[in-house]
C-alpha positions as CSV (number, residue, x, y, z in Angstrom):
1,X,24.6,143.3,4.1
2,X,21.7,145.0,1.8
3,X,21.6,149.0,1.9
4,X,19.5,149.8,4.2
5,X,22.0,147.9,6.9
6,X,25.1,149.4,5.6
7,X,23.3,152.9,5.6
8,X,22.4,152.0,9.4
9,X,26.4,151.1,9.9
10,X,27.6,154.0,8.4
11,X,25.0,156.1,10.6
12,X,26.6,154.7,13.4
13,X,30.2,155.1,12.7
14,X,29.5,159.2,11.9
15,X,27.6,159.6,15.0
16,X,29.9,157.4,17.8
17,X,33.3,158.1,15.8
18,X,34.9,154.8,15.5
19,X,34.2,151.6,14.1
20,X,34.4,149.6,17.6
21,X,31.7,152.0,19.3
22,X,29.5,151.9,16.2
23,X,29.8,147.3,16.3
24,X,29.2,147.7,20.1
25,X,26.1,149.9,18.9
26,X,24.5,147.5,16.3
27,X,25.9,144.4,18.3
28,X,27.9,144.0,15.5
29,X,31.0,142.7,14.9
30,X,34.0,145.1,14.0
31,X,35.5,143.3,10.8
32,X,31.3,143.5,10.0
33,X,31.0,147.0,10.2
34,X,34.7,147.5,8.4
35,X,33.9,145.8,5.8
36,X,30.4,147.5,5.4
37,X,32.2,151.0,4.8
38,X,34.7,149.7,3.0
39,X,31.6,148.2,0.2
40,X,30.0,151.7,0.5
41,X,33.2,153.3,0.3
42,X,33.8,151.3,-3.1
43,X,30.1,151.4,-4.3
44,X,29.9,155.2,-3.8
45,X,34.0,155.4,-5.8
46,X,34.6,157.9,-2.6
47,X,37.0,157.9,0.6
48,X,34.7,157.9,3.9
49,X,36.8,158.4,6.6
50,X,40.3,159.2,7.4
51,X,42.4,158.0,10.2
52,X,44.8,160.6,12.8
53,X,46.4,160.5,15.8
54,X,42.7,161.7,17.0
55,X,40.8,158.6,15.1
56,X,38.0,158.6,12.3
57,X,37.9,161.9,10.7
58,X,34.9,161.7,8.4
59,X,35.5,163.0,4.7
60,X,33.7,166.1,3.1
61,X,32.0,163.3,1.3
62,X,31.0,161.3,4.0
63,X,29.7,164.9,5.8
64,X,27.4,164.9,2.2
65,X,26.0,161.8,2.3
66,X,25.5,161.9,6.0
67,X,23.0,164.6,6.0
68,X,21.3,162.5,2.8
69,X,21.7,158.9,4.4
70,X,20.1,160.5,7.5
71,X,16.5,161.7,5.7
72,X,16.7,158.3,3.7
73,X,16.9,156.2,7.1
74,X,14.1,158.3,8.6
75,X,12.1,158.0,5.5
76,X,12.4,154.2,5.9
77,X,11.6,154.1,9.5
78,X,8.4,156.3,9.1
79,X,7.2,154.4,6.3
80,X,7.9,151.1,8.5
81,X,6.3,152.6,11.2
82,X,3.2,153.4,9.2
83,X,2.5,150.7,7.9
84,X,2.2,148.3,11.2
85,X,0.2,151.4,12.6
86,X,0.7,154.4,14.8
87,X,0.5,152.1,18.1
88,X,3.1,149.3,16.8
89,X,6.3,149.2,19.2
90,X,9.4,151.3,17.6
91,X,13.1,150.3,17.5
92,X,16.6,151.4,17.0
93,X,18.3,154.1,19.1
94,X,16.9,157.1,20.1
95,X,19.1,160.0,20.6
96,X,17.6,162.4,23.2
97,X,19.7,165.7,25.3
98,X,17.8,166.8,28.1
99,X,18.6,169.1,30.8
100,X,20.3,167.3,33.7
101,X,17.7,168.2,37.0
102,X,14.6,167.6,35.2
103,X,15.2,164.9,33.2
104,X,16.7,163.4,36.9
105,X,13.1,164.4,38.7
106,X,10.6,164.2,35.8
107,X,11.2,161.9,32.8
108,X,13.7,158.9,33.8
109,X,11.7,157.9,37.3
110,X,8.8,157.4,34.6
111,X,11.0,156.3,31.6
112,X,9.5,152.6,32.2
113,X,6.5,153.4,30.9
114,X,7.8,154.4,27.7
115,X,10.6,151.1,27.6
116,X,7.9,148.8,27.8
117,X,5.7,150.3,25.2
118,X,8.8,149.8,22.6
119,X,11.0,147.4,24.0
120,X,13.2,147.3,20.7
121,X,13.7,150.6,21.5
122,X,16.8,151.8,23.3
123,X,17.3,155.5,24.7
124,X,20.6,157.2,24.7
125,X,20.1,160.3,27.3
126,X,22.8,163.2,26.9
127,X,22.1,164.8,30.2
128,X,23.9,168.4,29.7
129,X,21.9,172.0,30.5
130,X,23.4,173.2,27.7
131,X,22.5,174.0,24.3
132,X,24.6,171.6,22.2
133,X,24.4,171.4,18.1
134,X,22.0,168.5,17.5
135,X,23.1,167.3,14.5
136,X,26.7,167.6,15.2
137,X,25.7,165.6,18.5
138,X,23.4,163.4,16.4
139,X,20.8,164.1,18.8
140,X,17.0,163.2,17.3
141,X,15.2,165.2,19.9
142,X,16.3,167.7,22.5
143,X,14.1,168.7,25.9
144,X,15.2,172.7,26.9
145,X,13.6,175.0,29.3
146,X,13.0,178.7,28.8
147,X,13.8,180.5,26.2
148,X,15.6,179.1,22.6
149,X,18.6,180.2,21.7
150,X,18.3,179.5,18.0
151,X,14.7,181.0,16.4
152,X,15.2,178.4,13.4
153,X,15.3,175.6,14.8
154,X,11.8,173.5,14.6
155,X,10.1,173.3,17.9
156,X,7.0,172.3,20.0
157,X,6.1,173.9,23.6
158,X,5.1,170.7,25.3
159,X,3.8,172.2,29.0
160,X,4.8,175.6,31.0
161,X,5.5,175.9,34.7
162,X,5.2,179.1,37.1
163,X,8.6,180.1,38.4
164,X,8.4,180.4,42.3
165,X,10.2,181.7,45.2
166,X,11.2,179.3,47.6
167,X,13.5,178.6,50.7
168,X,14.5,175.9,53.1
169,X,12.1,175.8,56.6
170,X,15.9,176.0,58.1
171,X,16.3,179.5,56.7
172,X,12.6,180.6,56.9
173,X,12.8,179.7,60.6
174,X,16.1,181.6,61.1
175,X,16.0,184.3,58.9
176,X,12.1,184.8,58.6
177,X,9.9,185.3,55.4
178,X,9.5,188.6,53.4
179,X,6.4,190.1,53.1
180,X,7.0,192.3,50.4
181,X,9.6,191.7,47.5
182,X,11.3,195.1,48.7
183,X,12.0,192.8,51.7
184,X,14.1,190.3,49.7
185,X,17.0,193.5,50.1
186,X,17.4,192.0,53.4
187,X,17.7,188.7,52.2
188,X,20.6,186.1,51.0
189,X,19.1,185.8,47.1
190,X,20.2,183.0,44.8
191,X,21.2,183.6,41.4
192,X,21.2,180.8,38.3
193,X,22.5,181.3,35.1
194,X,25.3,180.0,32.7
195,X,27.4,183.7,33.3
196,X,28.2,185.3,36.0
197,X,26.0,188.4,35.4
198,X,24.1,189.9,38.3
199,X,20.6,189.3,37.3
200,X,17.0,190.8,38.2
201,X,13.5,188.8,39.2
202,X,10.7,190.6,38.5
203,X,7.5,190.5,40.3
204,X,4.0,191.3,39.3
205,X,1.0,191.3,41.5
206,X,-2.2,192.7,39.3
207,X,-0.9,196.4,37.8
208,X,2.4,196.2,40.3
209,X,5.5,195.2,38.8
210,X,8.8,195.0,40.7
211,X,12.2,194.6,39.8
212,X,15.0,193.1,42.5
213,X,18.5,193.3,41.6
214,X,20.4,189.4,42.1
215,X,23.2,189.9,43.8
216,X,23.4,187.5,46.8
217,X,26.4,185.4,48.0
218,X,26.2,182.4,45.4
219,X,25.8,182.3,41.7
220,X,25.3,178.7,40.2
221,X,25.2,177.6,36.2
222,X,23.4,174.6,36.7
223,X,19.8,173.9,38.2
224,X,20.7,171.5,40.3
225,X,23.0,173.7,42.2
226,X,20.6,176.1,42.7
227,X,18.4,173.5,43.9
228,X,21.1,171.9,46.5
229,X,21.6,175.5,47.5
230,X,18.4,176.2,48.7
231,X,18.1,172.7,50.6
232,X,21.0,173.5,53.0
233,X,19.4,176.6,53.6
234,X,22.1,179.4,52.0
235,X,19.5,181.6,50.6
236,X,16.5,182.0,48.5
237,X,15.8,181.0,44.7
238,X,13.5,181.2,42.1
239,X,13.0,177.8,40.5
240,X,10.3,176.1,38.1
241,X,7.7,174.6,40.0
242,X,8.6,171.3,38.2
243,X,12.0,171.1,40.6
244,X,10.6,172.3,43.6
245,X,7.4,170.6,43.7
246,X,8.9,167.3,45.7
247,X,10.4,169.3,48.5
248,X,7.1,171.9,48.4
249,X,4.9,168.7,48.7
250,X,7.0,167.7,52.0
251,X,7.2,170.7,53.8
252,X,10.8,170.8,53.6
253,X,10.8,173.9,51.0
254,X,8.5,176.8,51.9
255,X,6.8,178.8,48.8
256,X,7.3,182.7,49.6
257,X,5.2,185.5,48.4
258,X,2.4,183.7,47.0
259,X,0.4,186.4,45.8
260,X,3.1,187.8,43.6
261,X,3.6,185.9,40.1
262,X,7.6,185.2,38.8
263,X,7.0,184.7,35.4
264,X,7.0,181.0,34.0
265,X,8.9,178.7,31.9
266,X,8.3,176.2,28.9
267,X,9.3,173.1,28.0
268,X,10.1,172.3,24.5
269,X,10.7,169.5,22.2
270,X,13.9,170.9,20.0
271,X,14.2,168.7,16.5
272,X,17.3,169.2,14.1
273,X,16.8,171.9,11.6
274,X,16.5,170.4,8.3
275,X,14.8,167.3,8.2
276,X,11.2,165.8,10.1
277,X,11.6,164.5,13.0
278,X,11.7,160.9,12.8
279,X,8.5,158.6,14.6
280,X,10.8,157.9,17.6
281,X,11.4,161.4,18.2
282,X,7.3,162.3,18.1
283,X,6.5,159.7,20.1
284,X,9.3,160.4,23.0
285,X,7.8,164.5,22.7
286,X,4.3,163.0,23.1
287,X,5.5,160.8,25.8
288,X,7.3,163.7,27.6
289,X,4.2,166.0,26.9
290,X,2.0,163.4,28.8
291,X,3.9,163.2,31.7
292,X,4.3,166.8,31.9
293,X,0.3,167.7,31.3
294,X,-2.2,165.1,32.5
295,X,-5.0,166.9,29.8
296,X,-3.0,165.6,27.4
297,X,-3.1,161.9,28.3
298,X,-4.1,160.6,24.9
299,X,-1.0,162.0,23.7
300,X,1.1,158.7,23.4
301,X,-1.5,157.6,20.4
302,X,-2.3,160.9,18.9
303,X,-0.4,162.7,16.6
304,X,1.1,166.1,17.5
305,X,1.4,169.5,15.5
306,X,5.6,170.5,15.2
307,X,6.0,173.9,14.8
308,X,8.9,176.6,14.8
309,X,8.8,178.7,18.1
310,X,7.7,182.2,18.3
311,X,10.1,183.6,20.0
312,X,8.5,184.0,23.3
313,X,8.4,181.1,25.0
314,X,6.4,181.3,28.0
């Protein structure tokens, strides 16, 4: 096995923590993949990993030459990359966390598209909303929604959506709609949000701005809870129009207040701090960024700035 594939295997075995899920990952078999860590182990004249009751434990050592063996993989992918051309089809395994409703309602119904543009290319999708440590998780590209916890970590806003205020035609036609956002008081209000905090919606119309105190009979952590909430008809919610837009289109959900604007959210392409992203993980956020924005339709074929976020995102 020549370096590159034993740098591959020992990739593998740090980021799915044993030596059977790392041969099922390559299509290797396991005596293969043992015996590749034990060569590195005796090339490098270091111990790798450990065994416990637990499993691997991976050395100090091999936490040093992970973070090394990573850029040299990526550097060897890029330049592979480059030289067959920005359209040739990529390979391996692409890492990707995502938030669990939109990557549901927006990106796997269209992840075809993608699969058969790089059919070498497999996609591992951690669907979680939230936050997790990307390089612990060996994640090679995250998709979050509103605001970054983490101002260091490199970023690109892909699209925004408005936030809107929405409720089932069940409630609307037994409860009624509010004409004001003072009117919401009289209203069962949704709240959304990984604590239980009471939180506040603010509404601006021109120079008016209004705050409404949250404080209704359900409080979910997860989008899509908010989003089953408001399709059996317990309350209203504020949402992205990305999630509300199939039951909006169908008459089922019902936009409220119209005139007054709920702020908006972005989408963004998280990479881990501390090395490029890799050609895969550009061409997923360029993917992603497509879908999201039809003005950017090229954007599967042309490169894309990365930046680090601002701080106020969207």
């Amino acid at each position: 096995m020549d370096r590159f594939a034993t740098l591959q295997v020992f990739e593998a075995v740090m980021e799915s923590g044993s030596f059977s899920a790392a041969a099922r990952r390559l299509n290797l078999g396991q005596p293969a993949v043992s015996k590749a860590i034990a060569q590195l182990e005796e090339s490098l004249h270091v111990r790798l990993f450990l065994r416990n009751t637990h499993g691997l434990v991976p050395t100090e050592a091999a936490r040093a030459f992970h973070e090394h063996a990573q850029l040299a993989l990526q550097h060897l992918e890029d330049a592979d990359h480059a030289a067959r051309g920005e359209n040739a089809a990529l390979t391996g395994v692409l890492r990707v966390s995502a938030p669990v409703t939109f990557s549901c309602m927006q990106v796997i119904p269209r992840l075809p598209r993608f699969l058969d543009r790089h059919p070498g290319l497999r996609v591992e999708m951690l669907q979680d909303d939230r936050q997790i440590d990307l390089l612990e998780a060996g994640v090679d590209l995250a998709l979050r929604i509103g605001a970054l916890e983490d101002s260091s970590m490199t970023a690109r806003r892909l699209a925004s959506s408005e936030r809107v205020l929405v409720a089932s035609r069940a409630y609307v036609q037994t409860h009624g709609k509010p004409d004001e956002p003072a009117d919401l008081a009289a209203h069962a209000v949704l709240s959304y949000g990984h604590d239980g905090l009471v939180r506040e919606w603010i509404a601006r119309q021109g120079e008016r701005t209004e705050r409404l105190s949250v404080n209704g009979p359900l409080h979910v952590t997860a989008v899509e809870g908010l989003r089953a909430a408001v399709l059996a008809g317990i309350g209203i919610g504020v949402t992205s129009r990305w999630v509300a837009q199939p039951e909006l289109a169908s008459g089922e959900v019902v936009e409220l207040l119209p005139g007054w604007s709920f702020g908006s959210v972005s989408l963004w392409a998280v990479f881990p701090s501390g090395r490029m992203p890799s050609a895969k993980a550009r061409a997923f956020a360029d993917f992603v960024e497509a879908l999201m924005r039809p003005d950017k339709a090229d954007a599967l074929t042309a490169p894309a700035a990365v930046r680090s976020p601002d701080g106020a995102p969207g």
